[in-house]
VOMARKE-868737 format. One record per residue (C-alpha): residue number from 1; residue in three letters; x, y, z. Coordinates in pm, whole numbers, plus 50000, padded with zeros to 5 digits. Layout:
   num   residu      c1      c2      c3
   NUM      Ala       X       Y       Z
...
END
This chain:
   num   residu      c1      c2      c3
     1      Unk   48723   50725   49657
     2      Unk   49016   50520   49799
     3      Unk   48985   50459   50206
     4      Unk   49230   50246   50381
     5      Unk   49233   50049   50691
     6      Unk   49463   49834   50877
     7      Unk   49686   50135   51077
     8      Unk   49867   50129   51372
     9      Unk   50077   50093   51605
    10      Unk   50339   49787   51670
    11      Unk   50648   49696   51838
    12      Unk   50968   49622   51619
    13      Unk   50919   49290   51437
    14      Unk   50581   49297   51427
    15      Unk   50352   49267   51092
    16      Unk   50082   49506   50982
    17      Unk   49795   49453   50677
    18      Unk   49682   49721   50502
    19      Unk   49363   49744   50285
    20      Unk   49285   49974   50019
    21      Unk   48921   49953   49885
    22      Unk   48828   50139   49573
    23      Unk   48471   50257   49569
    24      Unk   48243   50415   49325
    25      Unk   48514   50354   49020
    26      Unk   48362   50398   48688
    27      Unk   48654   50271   48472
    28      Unk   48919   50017   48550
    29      Unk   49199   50113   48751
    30      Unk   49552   49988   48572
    31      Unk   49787   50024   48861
    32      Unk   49763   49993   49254
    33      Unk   49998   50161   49500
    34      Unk   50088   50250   49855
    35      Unk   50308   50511   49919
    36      Unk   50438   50640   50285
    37      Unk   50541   50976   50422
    38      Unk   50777   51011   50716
    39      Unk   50799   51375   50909
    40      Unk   51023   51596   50770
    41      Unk   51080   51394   50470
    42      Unk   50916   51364   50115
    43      Unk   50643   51101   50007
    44      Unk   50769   50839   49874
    45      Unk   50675   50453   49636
    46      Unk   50647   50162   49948
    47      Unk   50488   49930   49649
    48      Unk   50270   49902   49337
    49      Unk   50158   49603   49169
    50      Unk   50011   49602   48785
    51      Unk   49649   49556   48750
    52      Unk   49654   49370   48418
    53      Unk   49603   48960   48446
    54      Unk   49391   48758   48640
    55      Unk   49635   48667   48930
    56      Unk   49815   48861   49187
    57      Unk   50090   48597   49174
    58      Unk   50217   48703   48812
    59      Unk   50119   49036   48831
    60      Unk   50416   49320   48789
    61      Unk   50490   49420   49113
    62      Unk   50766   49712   49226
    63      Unk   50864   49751   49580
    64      Unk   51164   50011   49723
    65      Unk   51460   49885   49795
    66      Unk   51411   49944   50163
    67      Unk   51121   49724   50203
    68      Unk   51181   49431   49987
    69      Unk   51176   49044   50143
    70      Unk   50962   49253   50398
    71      Unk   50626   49400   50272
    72      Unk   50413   49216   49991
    73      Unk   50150   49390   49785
    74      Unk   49894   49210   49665
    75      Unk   49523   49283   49509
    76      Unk   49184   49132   49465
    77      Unk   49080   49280   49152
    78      Unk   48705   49158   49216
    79      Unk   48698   49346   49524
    80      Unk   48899   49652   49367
    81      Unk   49073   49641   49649
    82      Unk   49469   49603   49741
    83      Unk   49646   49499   50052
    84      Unk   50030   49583   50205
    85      Unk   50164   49286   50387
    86      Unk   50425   49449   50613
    87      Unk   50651   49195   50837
    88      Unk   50928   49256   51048
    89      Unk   50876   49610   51094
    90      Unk   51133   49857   51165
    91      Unk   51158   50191   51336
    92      Unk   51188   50367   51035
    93      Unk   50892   50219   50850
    94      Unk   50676   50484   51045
    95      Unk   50445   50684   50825
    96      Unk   50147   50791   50721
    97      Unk   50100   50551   50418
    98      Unk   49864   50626   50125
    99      Unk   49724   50436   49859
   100      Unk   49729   50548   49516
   101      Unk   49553   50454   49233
   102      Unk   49587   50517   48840
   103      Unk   49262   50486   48617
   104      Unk   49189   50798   48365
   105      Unk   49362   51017   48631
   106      Unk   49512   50924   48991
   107      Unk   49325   50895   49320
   108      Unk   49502   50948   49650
   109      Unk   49357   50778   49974
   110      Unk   49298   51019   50298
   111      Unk   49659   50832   50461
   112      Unk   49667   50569   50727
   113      Unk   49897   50601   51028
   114      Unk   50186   50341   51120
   115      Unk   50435   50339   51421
   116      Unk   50663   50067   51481
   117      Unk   50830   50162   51849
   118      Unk   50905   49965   52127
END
């Protein structure tokens, strides 16, 4: 079960955390994700990060185009748990953003709501 937490809603320019905690995993989960979904438009990769290493720091990580310099992903594998550091938020980073996971199949979270409007 993947729940997340951190939602809401913020003025343009603001920041935003999201948390993504993994619980009741029986095997090891190899790569972490958030993903959003805008009305009227298809869900799409925010971020993932590799699970493999001991460090978030060197970890793989893969962020879209539109969000890079603004949103970090990071995990603490302890934990099983990821986090979406989103800064200077824009309009059009409103969603409903999901966390995904990939162990011996994927795992969708139940989707957190963000709205960046003045």
């Amino acid at each position: 079960q993947l729940v997340e937490s951190g939602g809401g809603s913020v003025q343009p320019g603001g920041s935003l955390r999201l948390t993504c905690s993994a619980k009741r995993f029986s095997f090891d989960i190899y790569l972490m994700s958030w993903y959003r979904q805008a009305p009227g438009k298809e869900r799409e990769l925010v971020a993932s990060i590799n699970n493999a290493g001991p460090s978030t720091n060197y970890a793989p990580k893969n962020y879209a185009d539109s969000v890079k310099g603004r949103f970090t992903i990071s995990r603490d594998n302890g934990r099983n748990t990821w986090y979406l550091q989103m800064n200077s938020l824009k309009p059009e980073d409103t969603a409903v953003y999901y966390c995904h996971a990939v162990s011996l199949r994927t795992y969708w979270g139940q989707g957190i709501q963000v709205t960046v409007a003045s």
